[in-house]
N, C-alpha and C positions, 0 to 999 in steps of 0.2 A: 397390687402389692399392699400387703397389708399385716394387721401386727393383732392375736386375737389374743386376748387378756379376761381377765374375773375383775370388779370390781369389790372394793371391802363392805360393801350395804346400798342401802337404799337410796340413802341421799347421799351418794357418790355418783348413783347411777343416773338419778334428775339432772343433778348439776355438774354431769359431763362435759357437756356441750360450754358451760362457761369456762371452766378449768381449764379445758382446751384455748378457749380467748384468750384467758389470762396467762398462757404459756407461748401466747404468739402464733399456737398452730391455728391457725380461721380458715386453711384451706383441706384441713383433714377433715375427712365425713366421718359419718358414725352411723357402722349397722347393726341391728340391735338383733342378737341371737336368741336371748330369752332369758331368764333368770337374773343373773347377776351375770350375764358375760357379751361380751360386744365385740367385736372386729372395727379399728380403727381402719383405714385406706387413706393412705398416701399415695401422692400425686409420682412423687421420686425414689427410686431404694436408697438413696443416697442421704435424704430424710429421714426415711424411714429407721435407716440406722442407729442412723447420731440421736435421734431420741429413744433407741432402744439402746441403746448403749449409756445411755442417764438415767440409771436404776432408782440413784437417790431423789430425782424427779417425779418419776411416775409410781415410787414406791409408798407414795402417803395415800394413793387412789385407787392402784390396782393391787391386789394380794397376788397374782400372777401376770404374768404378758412375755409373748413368745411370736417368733413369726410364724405369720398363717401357711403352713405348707399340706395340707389337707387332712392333717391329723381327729381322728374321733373326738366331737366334744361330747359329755353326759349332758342325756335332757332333761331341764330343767326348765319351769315356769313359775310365776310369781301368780299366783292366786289371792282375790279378797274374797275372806270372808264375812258375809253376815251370822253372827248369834245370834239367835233369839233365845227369850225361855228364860233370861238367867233371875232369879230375883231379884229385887232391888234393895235387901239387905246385901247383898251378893255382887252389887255391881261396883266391879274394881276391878283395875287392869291384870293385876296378878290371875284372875279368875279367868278372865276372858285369854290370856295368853297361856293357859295349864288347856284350853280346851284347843288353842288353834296349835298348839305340840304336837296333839291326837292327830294332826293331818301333815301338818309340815314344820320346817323349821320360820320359827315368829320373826320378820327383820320390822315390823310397824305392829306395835302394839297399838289397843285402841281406845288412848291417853283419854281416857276417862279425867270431866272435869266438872264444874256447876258451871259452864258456859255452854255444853250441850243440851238443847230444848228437846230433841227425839230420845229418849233414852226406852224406847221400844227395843233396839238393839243396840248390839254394837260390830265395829267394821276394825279387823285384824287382817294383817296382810302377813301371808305364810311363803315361805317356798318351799315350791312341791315338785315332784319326780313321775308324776303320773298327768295322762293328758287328759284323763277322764273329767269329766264336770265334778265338782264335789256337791253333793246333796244327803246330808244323813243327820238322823239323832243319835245323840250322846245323853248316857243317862250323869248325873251330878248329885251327888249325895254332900251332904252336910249334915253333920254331929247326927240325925234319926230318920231323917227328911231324905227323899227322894225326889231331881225334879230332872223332867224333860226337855232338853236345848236341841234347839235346831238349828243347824250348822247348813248354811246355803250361801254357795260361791253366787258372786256380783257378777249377773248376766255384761256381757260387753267387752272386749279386747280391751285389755289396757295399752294405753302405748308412753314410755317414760318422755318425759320433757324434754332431755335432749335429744330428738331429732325430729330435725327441718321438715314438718308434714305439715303441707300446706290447704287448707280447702278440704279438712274433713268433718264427717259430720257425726255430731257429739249425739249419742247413744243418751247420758246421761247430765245433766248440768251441776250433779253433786259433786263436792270437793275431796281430795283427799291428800293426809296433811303429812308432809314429811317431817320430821318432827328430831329435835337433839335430843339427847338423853334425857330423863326425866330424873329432877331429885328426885333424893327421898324426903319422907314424911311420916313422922310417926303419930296422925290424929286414926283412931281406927270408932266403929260402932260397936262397943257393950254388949256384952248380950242383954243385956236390961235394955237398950234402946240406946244408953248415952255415952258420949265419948271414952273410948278406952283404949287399951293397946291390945288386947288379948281377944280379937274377934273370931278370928277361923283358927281352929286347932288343926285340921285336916279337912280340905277337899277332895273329895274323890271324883277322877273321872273316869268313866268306859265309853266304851261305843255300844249302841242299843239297834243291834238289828230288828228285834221285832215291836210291835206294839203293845209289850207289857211291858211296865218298867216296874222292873224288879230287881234287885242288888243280886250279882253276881258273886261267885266266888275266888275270882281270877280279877275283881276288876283292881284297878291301879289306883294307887295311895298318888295324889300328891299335895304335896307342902305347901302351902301361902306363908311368905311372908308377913312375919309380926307386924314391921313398920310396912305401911302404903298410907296410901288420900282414898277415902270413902266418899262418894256425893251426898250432899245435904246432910254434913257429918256438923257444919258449921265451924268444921279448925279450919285447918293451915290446908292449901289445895295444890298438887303438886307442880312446879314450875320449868319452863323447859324453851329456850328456842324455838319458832317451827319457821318450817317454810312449805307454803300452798303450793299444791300443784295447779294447775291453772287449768288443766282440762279434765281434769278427774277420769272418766272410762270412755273412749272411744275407739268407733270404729276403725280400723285399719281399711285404707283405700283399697279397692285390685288394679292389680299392676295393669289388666286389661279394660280399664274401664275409667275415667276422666272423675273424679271428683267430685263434688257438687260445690261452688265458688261459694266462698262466705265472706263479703266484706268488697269482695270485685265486681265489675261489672261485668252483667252476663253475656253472653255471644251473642251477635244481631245477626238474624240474617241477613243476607246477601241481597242488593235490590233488583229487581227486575229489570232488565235492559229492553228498550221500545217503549213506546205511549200504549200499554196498556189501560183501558177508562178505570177496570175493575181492580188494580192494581193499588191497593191502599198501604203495601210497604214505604211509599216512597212518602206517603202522610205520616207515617208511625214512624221512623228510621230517618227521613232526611229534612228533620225540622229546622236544624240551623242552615241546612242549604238553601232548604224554600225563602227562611228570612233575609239569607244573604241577598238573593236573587232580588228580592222587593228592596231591599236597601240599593243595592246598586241600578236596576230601574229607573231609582227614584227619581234624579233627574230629568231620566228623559220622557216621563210621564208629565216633568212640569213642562217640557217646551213643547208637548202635545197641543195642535191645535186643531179647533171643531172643522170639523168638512165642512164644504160647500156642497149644499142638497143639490144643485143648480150645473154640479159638474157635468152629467150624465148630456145634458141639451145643449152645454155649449159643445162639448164633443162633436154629436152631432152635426151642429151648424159647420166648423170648422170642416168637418169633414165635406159637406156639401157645396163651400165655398172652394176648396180645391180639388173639386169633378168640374165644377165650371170654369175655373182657371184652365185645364187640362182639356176642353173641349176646347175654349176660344183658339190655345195653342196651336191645334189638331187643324183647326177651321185655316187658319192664317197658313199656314203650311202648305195645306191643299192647294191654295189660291195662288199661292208662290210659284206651285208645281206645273199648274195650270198655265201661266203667263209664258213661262219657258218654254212650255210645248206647246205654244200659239195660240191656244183656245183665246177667242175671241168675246170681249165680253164678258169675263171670268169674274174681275171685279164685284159686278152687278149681283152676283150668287150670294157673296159673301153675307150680306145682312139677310136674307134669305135664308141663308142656313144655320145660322146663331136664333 
């Protein structure tokens, strides 16, 4: 039983799973369908209702929610993009999010700041309707200038924050920042070099199937805004809430296959049963048993006491002294036997036969 709904964004869809805490639901799961849409599962329909039935509740997170009864959802996926290429007169969010339009709709611009030290690219998060990998150039003109960008999706499954995956293994250790709205700011780069407001009149962008870059007739006009934050403009830098994602791109587990443990400890095998000599698990694996074994010992290791090397010969003796006990017995007996059945004389044998 369950209830499949769209999220309003990005950072709706990370911080699911808390929203959910803070609504008291900690027993509903969350499966992630792809794009911006999820399937909650309840445990109860009876649940399931009553919070589908609190529109004004779930209406600040979900833009739709409906129950799951097997109806067609469109596919959709959230792709990152890497740019390359762009200039660095050039480099402004407005710029970087005219080109990741050319692919999908932009829900993470890529908040361009002077606290990023890589500015070899940059990283825009689009949503897209195609399952294709994306890998293509885009040609970018500015006022006379022609440059080539290379537009290449971030190898690695992304998987959002909200849900419980445990023991996977991270593809990539890079960050990616969900981030609140970004003021505005009106410090922009001059065409002389120095602060102005009047920097991009028009950027154009197309898509550049081949490898000549060459302005097209058909390519697409679009507009930058007058006011944005420029890097190493030295004004005002645009300001915004974020909140990190904590695992950036990783692998998705298979369902047929155990995870690899990060943080747990790992499976031991099992120890061999019998006094195996060659048997070195029980060294590796049962080390606090072997210690316990000597601690408990211990005692009786102190009431140990040295043998007598001398034991082996009194045995002996002992033993020799009761074969002669056991003959004199023998002897007297006989003599006993003798008297009663007359034998005459019988006596006299006696020390004769000892």
């Amino acid at each position: 039983m369950g209830l499949i709904g769209r999220v309003r964004g990005l950072e709706e869809l990370t911080t699911l799973r808390m929203w959910l805490d803070s609504i008291r639901l900690t027993t509903v799961g969350i499966r992630y369908v792809g794009g911006l849409s999820v399937v909650l599962v309840f445990k109860d329909k009876e649940n399931m209702l009553e919070f589908y039935q609190t529109k004004e509740v779930w209406s600040s997170v979900f833009v739709s929610l409906e129950v799951w009864e097997g109806q067609q959802v469109p596919f959709e996926r959230i792709a990152w993009l890497k740019i390359f290429g762009v200039p660095l007169q050039l480099y402004d969010d407005s710029v970087f999010d005219s080109i990741g339009h050319k692919v999908g709709e932009v829900i993470q611009s890529a908040r361009v700041s002077d606290r990023i030290l890589d500015i070899s690219y940059a990283l825009v998060g689009v949503l897209c309707n195609s399952a294709k990998r994306i890998n293509q150039e885009i040609s970018l003109k500015w006022r006379n200038d022609f440059f080539s960008v290379v537009v290449e999706e971030e190898l690695g499954d992304w998987i959002p924050d909200c849900l419980d995956v445990d023991g996977v293994d991270l593809t990539d250790d890079s960050e990616v920042e969900v981030l609140a709205e970004k003021e505005g700011s009106d410090v922009g780069l001059a065409n002389d070099g120095n602060v102005g407001n009047d920097v991009f009149q028009y950027v154009h962008v197309e898509e550049n199937h081949s490898n000549v870059h060459e302005p097209s007739s058909n390519m697409s006009e679009v507009g930058i805004q007058e006011n944005f934050c420029v890097l190493f403009s030295g004004g005002q830098v645009a300001k915004g809430g974020k909140i990190k994602k904590r695992g950036g791109f990783r692998k998705k587990p298979r369902p047929d296959k155990s995870p690899s443990p990060t943080g747990l400890k790992r499976p031991k095998k099992r120890s061999r049963e019998g006094d195996d000599p060659f048997d070195i698990d029980r060294f590796i694996f049962n080390i606090q048993e072997s210690s316990k074994e000597v601690e408990d010992n211990a005692g009786v290791q102190e009431k140990f006491v040295t043998p007598d090397l001398n034991v082996e010969s009194m045995i002996r003796e002992e033993g020799r002294n009761q074969v002669v006990e056991d003959v004199d017995k023998e002897v007297g007996e006989t003599v006993a036997l003798g008297m009663n059945l007359g034998v005459l004389n019988i006596d006299t044998f006696e020390s004769s036969i000892v």
